[in-house]
N, C-alpha and C positions, 0 to 999 in steps of 0.2 A: 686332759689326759697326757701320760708323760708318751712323747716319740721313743720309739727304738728302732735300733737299726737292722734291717734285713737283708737276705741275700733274696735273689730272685734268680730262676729259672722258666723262663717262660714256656720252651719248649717241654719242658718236664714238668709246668704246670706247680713248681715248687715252690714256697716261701719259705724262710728259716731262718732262724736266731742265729745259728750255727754253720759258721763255714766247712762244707765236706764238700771233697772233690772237686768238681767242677757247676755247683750251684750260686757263683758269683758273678753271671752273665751280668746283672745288675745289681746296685745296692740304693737302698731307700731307707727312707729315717718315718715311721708313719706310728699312727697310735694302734693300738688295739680294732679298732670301729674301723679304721681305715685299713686296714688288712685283712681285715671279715669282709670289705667290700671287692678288694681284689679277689679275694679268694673266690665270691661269687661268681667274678668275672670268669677267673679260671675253671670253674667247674661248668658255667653256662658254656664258654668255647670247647669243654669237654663234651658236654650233650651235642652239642651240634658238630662234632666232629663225627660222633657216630651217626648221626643222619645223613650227614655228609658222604660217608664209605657206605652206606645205604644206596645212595643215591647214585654213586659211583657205578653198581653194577645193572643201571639200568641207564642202557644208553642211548635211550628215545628221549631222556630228559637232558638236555646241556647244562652244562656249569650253570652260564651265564644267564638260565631261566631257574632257579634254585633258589627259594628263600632262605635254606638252613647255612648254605655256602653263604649267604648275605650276612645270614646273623651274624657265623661263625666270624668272619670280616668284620661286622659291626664293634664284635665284645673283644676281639683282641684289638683293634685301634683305640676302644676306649680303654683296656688293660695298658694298654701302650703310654698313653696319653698320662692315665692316674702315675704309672710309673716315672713318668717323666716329672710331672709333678711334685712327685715326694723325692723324688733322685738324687744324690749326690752331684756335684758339675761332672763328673769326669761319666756318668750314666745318664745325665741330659746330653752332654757332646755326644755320647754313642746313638741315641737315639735320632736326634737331629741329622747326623752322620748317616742313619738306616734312610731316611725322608718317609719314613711312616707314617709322621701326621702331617705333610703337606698335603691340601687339597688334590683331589682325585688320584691317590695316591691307592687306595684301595676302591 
């Protein structure tokens, strides 16, 4: 499959063909199949964000005893990770730069 290139917002959970505004946090070159899998990624740390602000207003539970806060950590270091992967250099140096996937980093 041929790569094309995308912008990424991660915080806004965005991919796109199309540069608008401010959704050039990152840029990645990936195929079809591999931006169906980011996209998973973003929508699975969307579920578990809301269980997460669930979770929030009950405060007999802590963060740090919370599986959904674990997942949500899980799917964006691997969202991370895939992005670094398909990245441009100058969107690997940012990453790198965050230490997002250095070990015990999340």
């Amino acid at each position: 499959m041929e790569k094309k290139k995308f912008y990424i917002n991660v915080g806004a959970g965005e991919i796109s063909q199309e540069k608008f505004n401010n959704n050039e946090e990152f840029i990645i070159h990936a195929t079809e199949d591999e931006v169906a899998v980011l996209r998973d990624k973003f929508n699975l740390m969307h579920e578990a964000g809301i269980k997460t602000f669930f979770r929030a207003h009950v405060p007999i539970n802590p963060y740090h005893n919370d599986k959904s806060n674990d997942y949500y950590d899980d799917e964006m270091t691997q969202a991370y990770r895939m992005i670094h992967q398909l990245g441009e250099p100058e969107t690997k140096a940012h990453i790198e730069q965050m230490g997002i996937l250095t070990d015990g980093h999340m």
